[in-house]
N, CA, C and O of each residue as an XYZ file, in Angstrom:
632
protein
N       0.842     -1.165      0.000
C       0.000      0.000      0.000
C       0.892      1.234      0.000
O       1.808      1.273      0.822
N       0.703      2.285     -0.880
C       1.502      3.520     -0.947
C       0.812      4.363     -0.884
O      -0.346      4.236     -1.284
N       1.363      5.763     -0.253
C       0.034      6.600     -0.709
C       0.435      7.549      0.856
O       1.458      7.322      1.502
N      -0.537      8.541      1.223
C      -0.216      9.153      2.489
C      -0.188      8.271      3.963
O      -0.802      7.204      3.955
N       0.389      8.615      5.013
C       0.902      8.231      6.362
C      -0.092      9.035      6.930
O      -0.238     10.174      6.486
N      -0.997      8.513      8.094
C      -1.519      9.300      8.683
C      -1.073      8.494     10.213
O      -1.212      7.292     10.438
N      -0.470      9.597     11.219
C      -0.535      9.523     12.230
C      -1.303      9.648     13.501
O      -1.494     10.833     13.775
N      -1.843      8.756     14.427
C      -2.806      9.171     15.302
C      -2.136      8.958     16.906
O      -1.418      8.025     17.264
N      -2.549      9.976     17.631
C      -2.129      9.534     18.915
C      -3.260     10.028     19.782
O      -4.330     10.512     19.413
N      -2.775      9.792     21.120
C      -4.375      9.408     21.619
C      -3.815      9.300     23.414
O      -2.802      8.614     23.275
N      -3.905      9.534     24.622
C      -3.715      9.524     25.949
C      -5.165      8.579     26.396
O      -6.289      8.966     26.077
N      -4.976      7.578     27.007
C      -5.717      6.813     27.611
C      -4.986      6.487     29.221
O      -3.973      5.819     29.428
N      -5.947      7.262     30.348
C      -5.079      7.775     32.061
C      -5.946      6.459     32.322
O      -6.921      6.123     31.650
N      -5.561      5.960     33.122
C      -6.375      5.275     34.261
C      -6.631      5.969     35.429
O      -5.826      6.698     36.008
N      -7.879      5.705     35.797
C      -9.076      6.581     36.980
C      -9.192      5.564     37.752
O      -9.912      5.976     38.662
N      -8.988      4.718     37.915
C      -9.570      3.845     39.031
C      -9.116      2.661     40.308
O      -9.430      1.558     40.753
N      -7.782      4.224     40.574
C      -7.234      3.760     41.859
C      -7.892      4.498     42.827
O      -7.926      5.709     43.045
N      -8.592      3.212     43.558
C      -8.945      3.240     44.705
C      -8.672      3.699     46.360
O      -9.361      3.948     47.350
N      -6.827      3.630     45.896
C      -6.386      3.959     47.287
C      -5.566      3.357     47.511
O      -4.712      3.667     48.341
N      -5.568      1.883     46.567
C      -4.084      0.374     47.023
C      -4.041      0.220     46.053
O      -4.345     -0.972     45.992
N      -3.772      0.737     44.468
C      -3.940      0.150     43.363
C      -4.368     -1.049     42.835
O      -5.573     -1.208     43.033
N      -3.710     -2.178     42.088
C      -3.878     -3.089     41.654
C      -3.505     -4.260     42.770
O      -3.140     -5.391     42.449
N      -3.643     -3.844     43.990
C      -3.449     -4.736     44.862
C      -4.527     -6.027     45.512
O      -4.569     -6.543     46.629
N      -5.302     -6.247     44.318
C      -6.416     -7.338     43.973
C      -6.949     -7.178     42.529
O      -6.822     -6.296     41.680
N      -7.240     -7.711     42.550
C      -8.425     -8.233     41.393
C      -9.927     -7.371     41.759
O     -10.667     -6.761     40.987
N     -10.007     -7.524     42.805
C     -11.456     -6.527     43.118
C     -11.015     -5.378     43.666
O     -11.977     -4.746     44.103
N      -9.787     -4.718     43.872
C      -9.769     -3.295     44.497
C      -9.475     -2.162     44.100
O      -9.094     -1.164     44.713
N      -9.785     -2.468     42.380
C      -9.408     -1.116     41.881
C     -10.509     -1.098     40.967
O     -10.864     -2.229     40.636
N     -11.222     -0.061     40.409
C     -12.321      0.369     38.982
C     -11.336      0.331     37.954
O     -10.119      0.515     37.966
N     -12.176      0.041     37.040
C     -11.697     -0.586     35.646
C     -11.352      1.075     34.826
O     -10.590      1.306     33.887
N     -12.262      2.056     35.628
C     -12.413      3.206     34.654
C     -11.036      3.911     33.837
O      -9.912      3.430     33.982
N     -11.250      4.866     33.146
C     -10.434      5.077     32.240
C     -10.338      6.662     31.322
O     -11.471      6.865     30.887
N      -9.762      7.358     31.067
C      -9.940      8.040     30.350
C      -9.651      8.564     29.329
O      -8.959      9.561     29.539
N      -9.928      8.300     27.846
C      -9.309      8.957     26.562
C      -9.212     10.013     25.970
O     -10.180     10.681     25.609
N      -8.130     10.282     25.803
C      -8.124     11.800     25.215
C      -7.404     12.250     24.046
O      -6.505     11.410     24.029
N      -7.182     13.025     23.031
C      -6.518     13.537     22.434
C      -6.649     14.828     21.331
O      -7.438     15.081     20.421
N      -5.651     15.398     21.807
C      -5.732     16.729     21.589
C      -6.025     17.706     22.521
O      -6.456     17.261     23.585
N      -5.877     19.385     22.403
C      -6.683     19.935     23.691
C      -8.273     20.316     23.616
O      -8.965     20.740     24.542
N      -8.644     20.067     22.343
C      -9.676     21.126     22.005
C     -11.251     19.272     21.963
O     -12.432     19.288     21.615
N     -10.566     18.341     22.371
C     -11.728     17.607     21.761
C     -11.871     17.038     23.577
O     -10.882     16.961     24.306
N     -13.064     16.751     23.958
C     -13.326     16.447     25.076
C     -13.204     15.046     25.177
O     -13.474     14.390     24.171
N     -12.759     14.324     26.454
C     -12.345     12.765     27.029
C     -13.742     12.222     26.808
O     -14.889     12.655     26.922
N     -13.068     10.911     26.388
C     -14.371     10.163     26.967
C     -14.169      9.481     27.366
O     -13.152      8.860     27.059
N     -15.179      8.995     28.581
C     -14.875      8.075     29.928
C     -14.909      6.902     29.615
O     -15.822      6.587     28.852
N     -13.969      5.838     30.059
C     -13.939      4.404     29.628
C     -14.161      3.502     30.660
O     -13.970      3.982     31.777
N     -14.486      2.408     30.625
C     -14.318      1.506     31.444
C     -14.302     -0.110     30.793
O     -14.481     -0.238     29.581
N     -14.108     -1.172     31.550
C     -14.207     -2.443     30.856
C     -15.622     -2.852     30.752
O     -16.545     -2.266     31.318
N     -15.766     -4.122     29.828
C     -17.506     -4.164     29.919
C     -17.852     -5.075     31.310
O     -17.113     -5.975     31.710
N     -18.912     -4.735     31.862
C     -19.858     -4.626     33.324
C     -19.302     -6.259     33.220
O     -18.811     -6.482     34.327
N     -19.193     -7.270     32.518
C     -19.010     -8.895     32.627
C     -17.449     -9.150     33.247
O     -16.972    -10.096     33.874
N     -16.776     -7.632     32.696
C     -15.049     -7.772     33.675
C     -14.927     -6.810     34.568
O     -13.753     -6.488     34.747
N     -15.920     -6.069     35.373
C     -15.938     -5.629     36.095
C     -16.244     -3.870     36.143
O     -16.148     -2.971     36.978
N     -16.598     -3.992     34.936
C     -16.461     -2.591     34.329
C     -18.250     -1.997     34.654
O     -19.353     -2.533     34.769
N     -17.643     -0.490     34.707
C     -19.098      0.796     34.995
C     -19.509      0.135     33.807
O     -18.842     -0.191     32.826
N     -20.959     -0.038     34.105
C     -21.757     -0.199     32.684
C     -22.176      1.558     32.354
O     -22.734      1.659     31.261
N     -22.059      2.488     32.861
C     -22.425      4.030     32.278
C     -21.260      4.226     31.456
O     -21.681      4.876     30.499
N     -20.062      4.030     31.301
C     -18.901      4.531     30.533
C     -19.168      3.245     29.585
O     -20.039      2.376     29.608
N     -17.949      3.509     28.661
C     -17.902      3.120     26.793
C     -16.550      2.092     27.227
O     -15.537      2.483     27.806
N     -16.842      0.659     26.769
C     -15.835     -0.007     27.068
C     -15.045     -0.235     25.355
O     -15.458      0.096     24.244
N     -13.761     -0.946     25.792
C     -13.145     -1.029     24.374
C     -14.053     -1.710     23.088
O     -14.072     -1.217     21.960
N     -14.618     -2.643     23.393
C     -15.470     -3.367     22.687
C     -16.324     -2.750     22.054
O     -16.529     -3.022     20.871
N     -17.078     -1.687     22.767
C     -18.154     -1.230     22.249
C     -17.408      0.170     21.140
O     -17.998      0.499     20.111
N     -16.142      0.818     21.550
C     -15.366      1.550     20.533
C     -15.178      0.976     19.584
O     -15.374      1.565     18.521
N     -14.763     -0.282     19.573
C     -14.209     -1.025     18.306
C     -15.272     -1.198     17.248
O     -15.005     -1.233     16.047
N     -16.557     -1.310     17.773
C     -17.679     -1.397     16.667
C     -18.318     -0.134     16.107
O     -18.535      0.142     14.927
N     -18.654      0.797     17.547
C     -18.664      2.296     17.056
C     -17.642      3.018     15.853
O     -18.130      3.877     15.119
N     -16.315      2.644     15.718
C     -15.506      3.068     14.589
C     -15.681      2.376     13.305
O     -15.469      2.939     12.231
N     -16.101      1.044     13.422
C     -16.561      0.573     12.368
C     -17.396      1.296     11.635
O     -17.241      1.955     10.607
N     -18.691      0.980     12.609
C     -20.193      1.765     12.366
C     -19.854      3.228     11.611
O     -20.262      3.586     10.506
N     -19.022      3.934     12.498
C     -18.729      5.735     12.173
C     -17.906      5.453     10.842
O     -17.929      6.519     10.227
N     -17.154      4.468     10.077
C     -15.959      5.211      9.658
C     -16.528      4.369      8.323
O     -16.044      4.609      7.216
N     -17.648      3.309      8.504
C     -18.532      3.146      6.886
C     -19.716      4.184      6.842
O     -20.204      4.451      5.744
N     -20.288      4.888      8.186
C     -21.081      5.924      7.312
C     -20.324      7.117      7.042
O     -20.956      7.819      6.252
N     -19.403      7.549      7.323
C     -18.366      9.036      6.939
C     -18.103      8.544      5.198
O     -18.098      9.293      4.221
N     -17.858      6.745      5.236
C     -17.497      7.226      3.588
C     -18.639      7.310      2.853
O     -18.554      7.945      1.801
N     -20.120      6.629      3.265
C     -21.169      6.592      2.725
C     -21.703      7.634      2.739
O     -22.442      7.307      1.810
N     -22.046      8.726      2.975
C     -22.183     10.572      3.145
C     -20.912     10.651      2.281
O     -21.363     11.530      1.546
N     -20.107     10.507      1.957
C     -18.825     11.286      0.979
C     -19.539     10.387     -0.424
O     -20.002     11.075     -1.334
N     -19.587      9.149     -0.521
C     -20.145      9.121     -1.936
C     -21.270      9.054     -2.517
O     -21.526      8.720     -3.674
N     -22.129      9.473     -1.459
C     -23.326      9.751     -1.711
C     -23.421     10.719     -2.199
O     -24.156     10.785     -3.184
N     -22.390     12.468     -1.512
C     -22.601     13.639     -1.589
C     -22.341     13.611     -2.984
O     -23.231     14.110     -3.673
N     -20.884     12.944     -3.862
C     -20.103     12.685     -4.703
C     -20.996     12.242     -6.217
O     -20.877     12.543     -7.405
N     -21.816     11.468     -5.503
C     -22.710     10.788     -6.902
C     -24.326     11.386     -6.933
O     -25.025     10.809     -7.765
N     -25.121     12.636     -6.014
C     -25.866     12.880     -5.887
C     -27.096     12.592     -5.500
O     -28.221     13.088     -5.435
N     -26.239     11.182     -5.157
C     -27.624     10.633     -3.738
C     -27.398     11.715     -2.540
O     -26.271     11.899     -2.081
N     -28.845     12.604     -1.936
C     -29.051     12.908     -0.992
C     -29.791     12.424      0.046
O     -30.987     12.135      0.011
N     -28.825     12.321      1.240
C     -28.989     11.897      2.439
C     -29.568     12.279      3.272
O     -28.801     12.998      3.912
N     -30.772     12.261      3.846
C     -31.898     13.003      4.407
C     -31.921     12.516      6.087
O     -32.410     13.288      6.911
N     -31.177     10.762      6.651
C     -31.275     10.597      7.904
C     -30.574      9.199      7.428
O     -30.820      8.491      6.452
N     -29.543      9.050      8.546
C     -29.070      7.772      8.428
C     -28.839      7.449     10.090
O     -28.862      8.315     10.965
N     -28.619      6.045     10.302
C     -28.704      5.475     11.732
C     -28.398      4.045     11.048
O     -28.812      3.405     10.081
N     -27.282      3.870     12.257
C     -27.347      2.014     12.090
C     -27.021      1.615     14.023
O     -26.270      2.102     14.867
N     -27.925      0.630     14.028
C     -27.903      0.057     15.218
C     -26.478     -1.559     14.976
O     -26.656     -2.774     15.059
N     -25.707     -1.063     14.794
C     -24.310     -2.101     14.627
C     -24.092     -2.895     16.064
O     -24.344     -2.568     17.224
N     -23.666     -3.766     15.632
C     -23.504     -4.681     16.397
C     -22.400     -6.018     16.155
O     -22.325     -6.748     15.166
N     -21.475     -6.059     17.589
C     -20.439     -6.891     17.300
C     -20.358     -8.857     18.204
O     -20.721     -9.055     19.364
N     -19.986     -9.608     17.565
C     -19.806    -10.540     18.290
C     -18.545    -10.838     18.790
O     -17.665    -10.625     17.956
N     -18.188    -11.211     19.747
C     -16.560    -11.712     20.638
C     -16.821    -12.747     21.216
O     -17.727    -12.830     22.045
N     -16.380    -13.310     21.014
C     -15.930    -14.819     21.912
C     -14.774    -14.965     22.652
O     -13.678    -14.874     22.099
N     -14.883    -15.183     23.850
C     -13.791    -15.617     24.832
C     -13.495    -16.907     24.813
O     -14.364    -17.776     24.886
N     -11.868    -17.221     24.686
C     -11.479    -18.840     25.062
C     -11.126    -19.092     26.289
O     -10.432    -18.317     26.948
N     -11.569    -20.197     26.715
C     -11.082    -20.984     27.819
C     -10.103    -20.022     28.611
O     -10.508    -19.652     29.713
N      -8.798    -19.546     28.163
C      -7.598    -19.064     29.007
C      -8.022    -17.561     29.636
O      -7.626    -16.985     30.649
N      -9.225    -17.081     28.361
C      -9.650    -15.472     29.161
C      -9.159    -14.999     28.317
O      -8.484    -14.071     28.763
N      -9.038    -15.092     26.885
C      -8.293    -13.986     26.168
C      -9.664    -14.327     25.349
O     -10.450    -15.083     25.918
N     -10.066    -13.751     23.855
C     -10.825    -13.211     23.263
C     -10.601    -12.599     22.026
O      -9.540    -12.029     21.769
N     -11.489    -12.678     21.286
C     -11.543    -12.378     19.524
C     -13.194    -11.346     19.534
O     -14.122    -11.335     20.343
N     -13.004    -10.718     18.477
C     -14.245    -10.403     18.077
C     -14.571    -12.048     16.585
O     -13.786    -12.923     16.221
N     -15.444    -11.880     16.330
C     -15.651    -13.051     15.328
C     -16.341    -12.373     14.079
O     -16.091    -12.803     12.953
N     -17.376    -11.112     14.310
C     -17.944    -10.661     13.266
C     -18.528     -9.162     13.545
O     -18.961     -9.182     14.698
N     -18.636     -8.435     13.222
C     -19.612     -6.886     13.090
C     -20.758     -7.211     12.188
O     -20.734     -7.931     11.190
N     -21.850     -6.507     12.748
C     -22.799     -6.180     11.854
C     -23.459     -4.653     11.653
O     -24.102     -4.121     12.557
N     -23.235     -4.049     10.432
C     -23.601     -2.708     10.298
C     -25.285     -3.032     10.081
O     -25.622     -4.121      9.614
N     -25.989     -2.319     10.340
C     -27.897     -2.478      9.832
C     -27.528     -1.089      9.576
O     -27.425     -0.696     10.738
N     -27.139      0.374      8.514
C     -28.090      1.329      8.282
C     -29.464      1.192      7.842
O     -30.100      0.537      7.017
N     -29.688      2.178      8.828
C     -30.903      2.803      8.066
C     -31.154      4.080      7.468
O     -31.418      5.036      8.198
N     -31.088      4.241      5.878
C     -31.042      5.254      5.334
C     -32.304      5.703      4.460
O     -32.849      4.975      3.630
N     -32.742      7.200      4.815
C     -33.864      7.442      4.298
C     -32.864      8.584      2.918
O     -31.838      9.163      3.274
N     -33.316      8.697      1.664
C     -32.711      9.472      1.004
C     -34.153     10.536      0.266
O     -35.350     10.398      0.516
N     -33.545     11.494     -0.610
C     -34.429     12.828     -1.211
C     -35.115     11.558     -2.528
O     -34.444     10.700     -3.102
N     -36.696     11.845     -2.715
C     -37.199     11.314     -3.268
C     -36.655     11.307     -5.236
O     -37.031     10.629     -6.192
N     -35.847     12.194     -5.113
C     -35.359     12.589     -6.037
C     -33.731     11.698     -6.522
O     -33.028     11.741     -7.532
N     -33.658     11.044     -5.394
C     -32.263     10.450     -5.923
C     -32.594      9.441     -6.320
O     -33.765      9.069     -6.389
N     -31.052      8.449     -6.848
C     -31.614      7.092     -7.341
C     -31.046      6.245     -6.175
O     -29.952      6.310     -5.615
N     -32.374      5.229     -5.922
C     -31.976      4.330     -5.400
C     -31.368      3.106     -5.272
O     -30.984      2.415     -4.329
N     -31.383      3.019     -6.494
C     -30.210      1.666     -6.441
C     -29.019      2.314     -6.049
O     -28.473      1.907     -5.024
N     -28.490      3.303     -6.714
C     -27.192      3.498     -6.462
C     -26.870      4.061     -5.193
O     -25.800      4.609     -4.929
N     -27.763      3.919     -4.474
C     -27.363      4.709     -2.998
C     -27.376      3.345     -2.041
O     -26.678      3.267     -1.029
N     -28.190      2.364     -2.456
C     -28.110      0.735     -2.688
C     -26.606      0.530     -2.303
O     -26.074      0.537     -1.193
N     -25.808      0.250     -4.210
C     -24.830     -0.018     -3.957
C     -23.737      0.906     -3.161
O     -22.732      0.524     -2.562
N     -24.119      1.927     -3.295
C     -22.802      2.761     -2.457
C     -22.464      2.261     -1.187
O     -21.490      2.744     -0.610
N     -23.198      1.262     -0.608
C     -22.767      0.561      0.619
C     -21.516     -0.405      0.099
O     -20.401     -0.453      0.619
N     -21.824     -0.914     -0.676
C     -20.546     -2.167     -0.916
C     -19.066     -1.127     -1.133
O     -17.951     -1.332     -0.652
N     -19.517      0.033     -2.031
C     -18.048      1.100     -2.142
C     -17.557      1.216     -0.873
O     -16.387      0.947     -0.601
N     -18.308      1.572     -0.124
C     -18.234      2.573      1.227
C     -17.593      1.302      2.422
O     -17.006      1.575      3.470
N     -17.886     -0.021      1.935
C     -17.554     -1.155      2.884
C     -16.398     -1.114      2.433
O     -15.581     -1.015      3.348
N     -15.697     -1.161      0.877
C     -14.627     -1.524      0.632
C     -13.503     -0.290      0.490
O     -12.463     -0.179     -0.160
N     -14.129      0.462      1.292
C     -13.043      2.031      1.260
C     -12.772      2.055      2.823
O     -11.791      2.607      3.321
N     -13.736      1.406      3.520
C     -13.524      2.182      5.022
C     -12.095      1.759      5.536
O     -11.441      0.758      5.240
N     -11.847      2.613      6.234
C      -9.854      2.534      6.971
C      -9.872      1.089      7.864
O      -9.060      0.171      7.747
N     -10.917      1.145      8.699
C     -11.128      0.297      9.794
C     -11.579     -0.737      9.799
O     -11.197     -1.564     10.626
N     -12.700     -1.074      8.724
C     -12.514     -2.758      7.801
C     -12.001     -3.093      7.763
O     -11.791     -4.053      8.503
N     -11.014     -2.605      6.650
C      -9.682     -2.879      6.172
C      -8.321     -3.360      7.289
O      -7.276     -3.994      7.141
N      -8.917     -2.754      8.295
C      -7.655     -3.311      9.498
C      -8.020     -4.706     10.510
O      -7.300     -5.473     11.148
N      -9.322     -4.618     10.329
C      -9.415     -5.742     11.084
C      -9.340     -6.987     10.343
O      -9.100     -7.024      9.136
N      -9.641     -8.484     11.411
C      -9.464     -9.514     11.049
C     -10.161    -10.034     11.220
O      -9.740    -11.189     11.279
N     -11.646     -9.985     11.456
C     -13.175    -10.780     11.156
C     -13.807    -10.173     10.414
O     -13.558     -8.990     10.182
N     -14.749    -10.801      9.876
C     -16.189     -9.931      8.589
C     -16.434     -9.266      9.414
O     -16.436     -9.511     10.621
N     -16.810     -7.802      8.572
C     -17.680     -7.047      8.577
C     -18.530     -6.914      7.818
O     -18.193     -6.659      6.662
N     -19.902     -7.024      8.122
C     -21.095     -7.476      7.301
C     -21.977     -6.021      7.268
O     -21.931     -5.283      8.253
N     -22.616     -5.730      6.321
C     -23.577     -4.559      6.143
C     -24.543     -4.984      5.438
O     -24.531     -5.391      4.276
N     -25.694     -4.847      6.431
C     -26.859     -5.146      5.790
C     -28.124     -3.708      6.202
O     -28.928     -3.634      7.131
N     -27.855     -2.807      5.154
C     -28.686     -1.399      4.987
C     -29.554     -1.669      4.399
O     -29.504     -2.506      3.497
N     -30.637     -1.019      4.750
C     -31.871     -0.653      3.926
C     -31.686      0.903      3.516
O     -31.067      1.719      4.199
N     -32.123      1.087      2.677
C     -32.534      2.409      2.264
C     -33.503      2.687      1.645
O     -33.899      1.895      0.790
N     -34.258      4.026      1.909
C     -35.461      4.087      1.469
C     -35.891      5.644      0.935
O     -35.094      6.558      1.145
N     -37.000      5.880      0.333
C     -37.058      7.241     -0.059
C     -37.452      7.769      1.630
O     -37.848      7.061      2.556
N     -37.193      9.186      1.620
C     -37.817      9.996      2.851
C     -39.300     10.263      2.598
O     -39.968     10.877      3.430
């Protein structure tokens, strides 16, 4: 692959010393905080509620599918804008599977994108159709992982 380098960096603090740190398994919060840059606000992390984690904060798992989700509709709005399908409301309720082995370590196994896209009665719909398969095979974050990512959108007139 040739082409531009993009660099990302990113501060992830841990919040959830208690007072004795890691001096158990139960005596410290999982919480967490990510950040980067000065101008973009943290968001609070924790592990998911099954490893001990705040179920109110965003655990890694649930980021890993959220960037999926975010980074096939950012290209789907770019070639939509591009080919003159207009985009009137989009939403996908995505969803990931992980499996844990025996030792406690863990895989994701699959993503599933569902948009739901309503478009201007005026565009065409097939091609706002296929612009999902473009938009699957452009995204950064597909492309990096190592299970399917599956998209199954509807789209419809508004």
């Amino acid at each position: 692959m040739t082409g531009r380098t993009h660099h990302y960096e990113v501060t992830v603090r841990w919040t959830g010393n208690t007072g004795s740190g890691t001096s158990g398994y139960k005596n410290y919060r999982r919480d967490h905080e990510i950040a980067s840059g000065v101008a973009k606000q943290p968001i609070l992390g924790s592990s998911d509620p099954g490893f001990r984690g705040d179920p109110a904060r965003w655990n890694p798992e649930e980021l890993l599918v959220v960037s999926l989700s975010a980074c096939h509709e950012l290209w789907y709005l770019h070639l939509c804008a591009e080919a003159g399908v207009v985009v009137i409301e989009y939403v996908d309720d995505a969803e990931g599977i992980m499996e844990e082995a025996p030792d406690g370590s863990g895989a994701f196994r699959k993503v599933t994108l569902k948009p739901r896209v309503s478009i201007d009665s005026r565009s065409n719909l097939e091609k706002a159709r296929a612009l999902h398969d473009v938009a699957h095979a452009k995204c950064f974050i597909a492309n990096s992982v190592n299970f399917p990512v599956e998209h199954k959108p509807v789209v419809t007139f508004a």
